[in-house]
C-alpha atoms as one frame of an Amber mdcrd trajectory, in Angstrom:
protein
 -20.481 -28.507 117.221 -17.563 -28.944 120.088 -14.725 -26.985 120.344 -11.257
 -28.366 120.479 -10.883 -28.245 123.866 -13.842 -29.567 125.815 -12.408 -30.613
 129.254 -10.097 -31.652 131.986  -9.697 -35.777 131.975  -7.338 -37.997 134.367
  -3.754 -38.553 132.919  -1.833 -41.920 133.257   1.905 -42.297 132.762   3.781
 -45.298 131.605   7.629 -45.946 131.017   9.824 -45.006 127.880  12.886 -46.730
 126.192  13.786 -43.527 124.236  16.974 -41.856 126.110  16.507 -38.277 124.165
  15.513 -35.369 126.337  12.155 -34.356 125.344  10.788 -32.703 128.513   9.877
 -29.194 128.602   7.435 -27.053 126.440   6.673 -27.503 123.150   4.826 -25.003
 120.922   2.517 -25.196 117.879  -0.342 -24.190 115.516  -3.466 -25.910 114.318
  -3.405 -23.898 111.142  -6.766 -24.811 109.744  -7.782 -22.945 113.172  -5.402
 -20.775 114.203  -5.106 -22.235 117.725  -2.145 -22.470 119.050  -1.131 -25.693
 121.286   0.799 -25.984 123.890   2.572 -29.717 125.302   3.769 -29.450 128.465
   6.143 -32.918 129.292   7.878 -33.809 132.446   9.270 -36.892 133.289   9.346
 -39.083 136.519  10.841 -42.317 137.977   7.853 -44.016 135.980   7.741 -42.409
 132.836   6.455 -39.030 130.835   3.601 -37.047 131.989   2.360 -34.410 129.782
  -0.455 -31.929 130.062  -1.791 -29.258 126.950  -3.128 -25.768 126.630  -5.157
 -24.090 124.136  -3.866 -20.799 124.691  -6.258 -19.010 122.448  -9.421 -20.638
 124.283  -7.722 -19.796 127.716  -7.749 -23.634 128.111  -4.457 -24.652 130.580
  -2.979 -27.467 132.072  -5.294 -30.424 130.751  -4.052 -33.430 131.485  -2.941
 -35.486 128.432  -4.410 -39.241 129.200  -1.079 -41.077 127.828   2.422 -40.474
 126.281   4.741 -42.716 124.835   8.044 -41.899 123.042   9.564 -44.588 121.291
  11.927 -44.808 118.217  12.456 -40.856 117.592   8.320 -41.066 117.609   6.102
 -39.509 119.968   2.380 -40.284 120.603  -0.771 -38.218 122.486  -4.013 -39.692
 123.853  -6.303 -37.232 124.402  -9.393 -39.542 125.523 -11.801 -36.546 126.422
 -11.081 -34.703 123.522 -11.550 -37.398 120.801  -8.046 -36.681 119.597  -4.870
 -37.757 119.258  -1.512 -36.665 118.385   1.563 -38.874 116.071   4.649 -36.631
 115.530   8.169 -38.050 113.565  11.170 -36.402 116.188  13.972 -34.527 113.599
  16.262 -31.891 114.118  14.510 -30.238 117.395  10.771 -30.858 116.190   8.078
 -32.954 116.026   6.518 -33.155 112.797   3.036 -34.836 112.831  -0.532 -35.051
 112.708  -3.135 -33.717 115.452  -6.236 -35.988 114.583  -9.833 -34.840 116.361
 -13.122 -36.582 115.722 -11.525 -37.781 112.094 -10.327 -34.925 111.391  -6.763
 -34.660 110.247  -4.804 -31.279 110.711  -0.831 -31.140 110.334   1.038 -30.247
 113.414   4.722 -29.246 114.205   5.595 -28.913 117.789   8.776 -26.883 118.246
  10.747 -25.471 121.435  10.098 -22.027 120.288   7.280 -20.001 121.406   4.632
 -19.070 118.690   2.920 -15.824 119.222  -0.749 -15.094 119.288  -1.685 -14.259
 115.428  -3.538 -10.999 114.614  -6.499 -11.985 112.492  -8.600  -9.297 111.296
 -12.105  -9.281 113.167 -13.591  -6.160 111.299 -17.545  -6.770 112.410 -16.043
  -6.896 116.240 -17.383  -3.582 117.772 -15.470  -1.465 120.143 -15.777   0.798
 122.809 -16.794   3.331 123.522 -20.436   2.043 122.686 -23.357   3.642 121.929
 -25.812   2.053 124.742 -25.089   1.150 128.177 -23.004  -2.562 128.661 -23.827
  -3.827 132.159 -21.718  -6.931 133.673 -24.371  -8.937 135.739 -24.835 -12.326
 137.976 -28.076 -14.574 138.323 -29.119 -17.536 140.451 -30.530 -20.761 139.490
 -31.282 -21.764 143.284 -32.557 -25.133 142.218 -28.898 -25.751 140.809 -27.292
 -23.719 143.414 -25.229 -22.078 140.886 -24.368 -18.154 140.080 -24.271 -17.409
 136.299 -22.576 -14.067 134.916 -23.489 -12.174 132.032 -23.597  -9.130 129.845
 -26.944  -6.881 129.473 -26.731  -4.282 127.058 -29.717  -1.364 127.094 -30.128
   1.165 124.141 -30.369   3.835 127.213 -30.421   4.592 130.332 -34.636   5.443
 130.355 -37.219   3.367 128.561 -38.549  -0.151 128.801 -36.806  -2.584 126.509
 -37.935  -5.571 124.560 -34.932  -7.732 125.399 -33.196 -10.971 123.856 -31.928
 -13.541 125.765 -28.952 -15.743 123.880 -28.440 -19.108 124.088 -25.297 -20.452
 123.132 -24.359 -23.725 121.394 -23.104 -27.044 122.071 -19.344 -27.144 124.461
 -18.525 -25.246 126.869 -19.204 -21.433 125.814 -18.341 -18.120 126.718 -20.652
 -15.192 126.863 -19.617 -13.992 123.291 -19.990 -17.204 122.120 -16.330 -17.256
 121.104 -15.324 -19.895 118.724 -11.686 -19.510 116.445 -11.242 -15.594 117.074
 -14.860 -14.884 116.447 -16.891 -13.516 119.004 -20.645 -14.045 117.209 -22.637
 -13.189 120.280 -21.133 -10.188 120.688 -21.733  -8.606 117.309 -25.503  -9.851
 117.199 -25.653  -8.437 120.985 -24.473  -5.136 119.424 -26.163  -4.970 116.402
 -29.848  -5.540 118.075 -29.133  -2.944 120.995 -28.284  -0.620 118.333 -31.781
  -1.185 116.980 -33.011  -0.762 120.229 -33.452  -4.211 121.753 -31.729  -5.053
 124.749 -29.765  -7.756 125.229 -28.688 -10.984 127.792 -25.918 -13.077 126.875
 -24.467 -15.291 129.943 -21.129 -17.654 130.386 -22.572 -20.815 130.338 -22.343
 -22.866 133.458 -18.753 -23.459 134.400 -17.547 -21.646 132.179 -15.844 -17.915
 132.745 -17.693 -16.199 135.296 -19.956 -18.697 135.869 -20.207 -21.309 138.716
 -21.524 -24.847 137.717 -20.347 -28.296 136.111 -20.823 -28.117 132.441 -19.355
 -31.361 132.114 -22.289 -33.320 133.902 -24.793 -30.738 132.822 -27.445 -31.947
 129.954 -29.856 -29.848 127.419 -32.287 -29.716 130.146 -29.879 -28.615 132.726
 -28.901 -25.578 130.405 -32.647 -24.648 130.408 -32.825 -23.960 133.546 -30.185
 -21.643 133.426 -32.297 -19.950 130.457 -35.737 -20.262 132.167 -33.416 -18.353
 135.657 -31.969 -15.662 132.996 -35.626 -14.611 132.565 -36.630 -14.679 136.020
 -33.938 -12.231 136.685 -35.287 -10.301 133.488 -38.340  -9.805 134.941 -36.528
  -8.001 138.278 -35.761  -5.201 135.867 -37.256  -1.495 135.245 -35.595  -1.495
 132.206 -36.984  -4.317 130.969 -40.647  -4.748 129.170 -42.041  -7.867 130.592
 -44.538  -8.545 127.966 -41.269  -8.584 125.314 -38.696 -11.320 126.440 -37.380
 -13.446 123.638 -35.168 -16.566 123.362 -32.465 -16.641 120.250 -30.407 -19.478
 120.126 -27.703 -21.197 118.179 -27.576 -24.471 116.952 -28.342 -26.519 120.726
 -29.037 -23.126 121.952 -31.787 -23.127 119.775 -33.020 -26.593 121.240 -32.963
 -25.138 124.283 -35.067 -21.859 123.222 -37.582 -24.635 122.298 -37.794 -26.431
 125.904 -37.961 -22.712 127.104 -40.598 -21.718 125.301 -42.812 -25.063 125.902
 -42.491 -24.237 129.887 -42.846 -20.821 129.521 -45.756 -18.915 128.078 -44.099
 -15.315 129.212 -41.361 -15.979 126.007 -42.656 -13.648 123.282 -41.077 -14.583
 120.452 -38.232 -16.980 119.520 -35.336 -17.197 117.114 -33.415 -20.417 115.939
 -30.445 -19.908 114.115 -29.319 -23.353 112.950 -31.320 -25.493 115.685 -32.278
 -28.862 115.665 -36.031 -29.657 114.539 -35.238 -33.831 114.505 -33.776 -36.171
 117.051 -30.338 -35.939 118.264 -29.132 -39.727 116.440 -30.481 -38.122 113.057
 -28.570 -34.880 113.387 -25.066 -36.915 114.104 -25.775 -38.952 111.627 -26.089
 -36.277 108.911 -23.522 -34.780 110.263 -20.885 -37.414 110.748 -21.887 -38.190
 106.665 -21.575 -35.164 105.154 -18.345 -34.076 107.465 -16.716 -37.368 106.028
 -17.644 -36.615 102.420 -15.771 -33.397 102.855 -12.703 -35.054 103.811 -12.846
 -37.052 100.918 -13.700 -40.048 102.828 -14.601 -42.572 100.104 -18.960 -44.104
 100.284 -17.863 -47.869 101.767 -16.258 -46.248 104.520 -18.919 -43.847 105.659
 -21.079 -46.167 104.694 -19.718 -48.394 107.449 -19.146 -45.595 109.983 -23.307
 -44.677 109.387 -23.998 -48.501 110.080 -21.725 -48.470 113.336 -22.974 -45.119
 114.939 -26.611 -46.022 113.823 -26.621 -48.994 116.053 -24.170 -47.359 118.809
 -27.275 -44.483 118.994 -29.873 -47.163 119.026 -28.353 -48.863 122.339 -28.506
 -45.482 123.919 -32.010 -44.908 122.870 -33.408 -48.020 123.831 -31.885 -48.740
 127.150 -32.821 -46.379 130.063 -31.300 -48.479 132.629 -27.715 -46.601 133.064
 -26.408 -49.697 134.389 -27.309 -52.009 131.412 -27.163 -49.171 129.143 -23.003
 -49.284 129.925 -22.681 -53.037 129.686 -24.227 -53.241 126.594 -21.941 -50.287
 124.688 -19.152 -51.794 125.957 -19.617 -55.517 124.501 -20.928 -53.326 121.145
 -18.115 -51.137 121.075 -15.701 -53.954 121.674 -17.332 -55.951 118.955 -16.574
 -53.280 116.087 -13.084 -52.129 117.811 -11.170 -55.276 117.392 -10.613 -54.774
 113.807 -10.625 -51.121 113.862  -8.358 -49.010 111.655  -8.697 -45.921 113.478
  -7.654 -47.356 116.616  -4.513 -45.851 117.651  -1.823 -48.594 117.253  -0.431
 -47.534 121.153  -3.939 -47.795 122.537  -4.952 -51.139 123.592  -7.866 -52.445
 122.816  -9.269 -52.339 126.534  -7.957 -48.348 126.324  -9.997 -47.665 123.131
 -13.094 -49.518 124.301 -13.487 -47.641 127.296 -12.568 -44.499 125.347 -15.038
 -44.678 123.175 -17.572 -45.808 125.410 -16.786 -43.019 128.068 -18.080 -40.751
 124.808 -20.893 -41.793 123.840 -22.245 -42.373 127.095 -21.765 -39.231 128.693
 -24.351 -37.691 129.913 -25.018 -34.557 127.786 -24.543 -37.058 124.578 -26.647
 -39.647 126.619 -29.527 -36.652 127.041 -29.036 -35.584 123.243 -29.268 -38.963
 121.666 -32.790 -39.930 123.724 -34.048 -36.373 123.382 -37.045 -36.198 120.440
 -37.895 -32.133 120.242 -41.040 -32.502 118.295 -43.414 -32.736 121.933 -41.452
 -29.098 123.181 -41.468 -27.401 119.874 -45.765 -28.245 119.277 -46.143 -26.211
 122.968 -44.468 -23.256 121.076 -47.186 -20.913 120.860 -45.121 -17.624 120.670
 -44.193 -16.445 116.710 -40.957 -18.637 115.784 -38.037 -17.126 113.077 -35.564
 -20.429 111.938 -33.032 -19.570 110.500 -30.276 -21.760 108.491 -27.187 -21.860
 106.186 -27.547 -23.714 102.838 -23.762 -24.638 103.001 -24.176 -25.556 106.975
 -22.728 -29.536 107.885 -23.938 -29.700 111.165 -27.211 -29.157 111.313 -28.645
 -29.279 107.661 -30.844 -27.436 106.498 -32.909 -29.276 104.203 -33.720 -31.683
 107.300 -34.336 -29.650 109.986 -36.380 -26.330 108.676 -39.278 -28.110 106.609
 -39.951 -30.124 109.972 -39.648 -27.313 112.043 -42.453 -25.527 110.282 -44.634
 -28.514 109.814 -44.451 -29.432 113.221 -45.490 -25.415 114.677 -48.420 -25.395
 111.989 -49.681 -28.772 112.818 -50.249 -28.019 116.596 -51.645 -24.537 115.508
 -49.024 -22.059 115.601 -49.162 -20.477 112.163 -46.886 -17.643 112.739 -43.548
 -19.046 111.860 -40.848 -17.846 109.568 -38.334 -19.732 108.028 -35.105 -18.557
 106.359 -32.642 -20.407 104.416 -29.414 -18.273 103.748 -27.985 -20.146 100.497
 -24.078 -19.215 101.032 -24.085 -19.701 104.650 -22.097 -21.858 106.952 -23.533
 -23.270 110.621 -21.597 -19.883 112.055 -23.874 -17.339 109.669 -20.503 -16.894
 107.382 -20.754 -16.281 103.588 -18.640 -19.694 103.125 -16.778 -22.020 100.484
 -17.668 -25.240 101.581 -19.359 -24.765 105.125 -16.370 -27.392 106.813 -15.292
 -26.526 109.634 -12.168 -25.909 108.828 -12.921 -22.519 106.904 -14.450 -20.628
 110.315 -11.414 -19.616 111.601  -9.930 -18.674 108.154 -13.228 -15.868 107.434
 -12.882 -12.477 108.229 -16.516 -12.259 108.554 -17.977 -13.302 111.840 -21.404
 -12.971 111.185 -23.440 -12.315 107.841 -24.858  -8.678 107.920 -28.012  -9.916
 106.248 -29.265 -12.799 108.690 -28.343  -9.697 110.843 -30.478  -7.736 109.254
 -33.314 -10.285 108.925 -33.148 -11.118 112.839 -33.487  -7.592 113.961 -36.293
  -6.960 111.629 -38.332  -9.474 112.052 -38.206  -8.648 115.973 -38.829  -5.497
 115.881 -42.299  -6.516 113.754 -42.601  -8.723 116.705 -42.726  -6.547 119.553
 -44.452  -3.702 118.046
């Protein structure tokens, strides 16, 4: 649900007994993304720094948490990110493996500069457009932070039912941009074009936006939401009685804390949201991810036993304080015969690592969060939406509940939707991995289009 670059984390540097000269820039591309990676390495009286872009998600100078360079091999610790990076030095390059959250993509960092790759977007619209496209900024006083945005209006006169998007999990961008795509955007255009207006913000920190996404939680970001349509409501071109929440995957977790506190939200959309508790969706997730790698049944079997009790700390302890101690003696527990612990991590390094993840706060927030109490205060009309082929938030689990939940507290007018060839991004997919997004022309399925703009329009009649 993360993208590959998340945040900025401390570095550390420590000493080398390699004499080759490998300071400078080095370039390459995660193919199975088509992001290019930048490695920035200097080198002082104490050893290598290094620091990494992500060009393509305007991502610079992060701090890479420790280098070594021993033996013609070099070695990345990326504790923030999850990942890591092992490359074999030959002739000029590094020749390796980038490894993120178990997953395994082949790497080759080389002095040479790789240029940005044209990849063909055709559902990205482009000016000149046929409705108005208004850059705007918000308050949420009680976070003393300024959040910036894009309305779009069918026209210049009338009063607009208007949707409000609500990006996903990671830091986000206003377009929701993700691998070249830019899936906000085209929904954004394809409803104004319908004649539905249309909010989609930077989440906090992020772009335009003031804030700290990295402390923020799923609450947090709901206040941003529930200030998006106070500043709605400022507007002449806006029809007050017709403000609706749409959002993807957490986004539409947050539509359903939204809608709970407010009883202005008319209607609300959930494409690929969460209907169970946060443990159950990783869980699901992490199993069905691994199966796709071809990780063989004892292993995930193991992983699933590890992470189910790792959650269950998190749930059960409120304290912050004992909540820490208790994940770290855990997590040390299971890490002292780990195989996936990197062999130039320590074992005091990888405890604290993992620890540090699971315990920040927006995990911390996601884990203890049960949605079942926010969605039975829905009482607006509800559309879910899912992929059959999506792997991060499954179908199967989330939709049945989602309905069964609305009807039981007496909100009978839900739809649900499952898209049988769909990935967790609304893509006709192979598989539904992760891997493919980036790969797909198509950024967004014309039909679950279609069936969103349709079924708001019957809405707001």
């Amino acid at each position: 649900m993360r993208k590959i670059v998340l945040s900025i984390v401390a570095f550390l540097f420590i000493s080398i007994n390699y004499a080759q000269d490998i300071t400078g820039e080095w370039n390459g591309m995660l193919e199975a993304m088509k992001l290019r990676i930048v490695v920035h390495i200097d080198q002082t009286d104490l050893g290598y720094t290094a620091t990494l872009d992500s060009p393509d998600q305007g991502a610079t100078g992060i701090p890479i948490t420790k280098i070594t360079f021993e033996n013609k091999v070099l070695n990345l610790i990326m504790t923030n990110l999850n990942a890591t990076y092992k490359g074999d030095y030959s002739n000029g390059t590094f020749s390796g493996t980038f490894v993120q959250n178990g997953f395994e993509i082949p790497l080759i960092l080389q002095r040479e500069t790789i240029q940005k790759e044209i990849v063909s977007r055709p559902q990205e619209p482009k000016e000149p457009y046929p409705y108005l496209s208004e850059e705007v900024t918000f308050d949420n006083t009680g976070a003393n932070i300024t959040l910036a945005g894009t309305l779009t209006l069918p026209s210049k006169e009338g009063s607009f039912p208007v949707a409000i998007l609500i990006t996903g999990s990671g830091p986000q961008d206003r377009n929701e941009e993700i691998i070249g795509h830019k899936p906000f955007l085209v929904i954004a255009d394809h409803l104004t074009r319908k004649g539905i207006a249309v909010l989609r913000f930077d989440d906090r920190g992020v772009g335009l936006s003031t804030g700290n996404h990295d402390t923020a939680t799923s609450a947090d970001f709901a206040t941003d939401v529930l200030s998006a349509v106070t500043y709605l409501k400022t507007r002449g071109e806006i029809d007050k009685n017709n403000i609706g929440l749409i959002g993807h995957s957490e986004g539409g977790l947050i539509a359903g804390i939204v809608a709970a506190k407010n009883k202005d939200i008319a209607y609300v959309v959930s494409l690929a949201g969460p209907s169970i508790p946060g443990d159950q969706i990783l869980l699901s997730q992490q199993a069905v991810m691994a199966k796709l790698r071809g990780t063989n049944d004892a292993d995930i079997l193991q992983s699933q036993q590890h992470n189910r009790k790792a959650f269950e700390i998190v749930k059960q302890n409120a304290d912050s304080t004992i909540l820490k101690e208790k994940m770290i003696s855990y997590i040390r527990e299971i890490s002292i015969d780990d195989p996936d612990k990197p062999e130039e991590m320590t074992l005091d390094e990888y405890v604290n690592k993992q620890t540090k993840l699971v315990l920040s706060p927006w995990m911390v927030y996601f884990l203890q969060y049960d949605p079942t109490e926010n969605i039975s205060k829905i009482k607006c009309p509800v559309l879910a939406l899912n992929g059959g082929k999506d792997v991060q938030v499954l179908a199967a689990e989330n939709l049945p509940v989602f309905k069964s939940i609305l009807e039981s507290s007496g909100n009978m007018n839900i739809t649900t939707k499952t898209f049988p060839e769909l990935n967790h991004l609304f893509q006709v997919a192979a598989t539904g991995a992760p891997s493919e997004y980036g790969t797909i022309e198509q950024t967004f399925a014309p039909e679950a289009l279609d069936t969103i703009s349709k079924w708001i329009l019957e809405q707001v009649k």
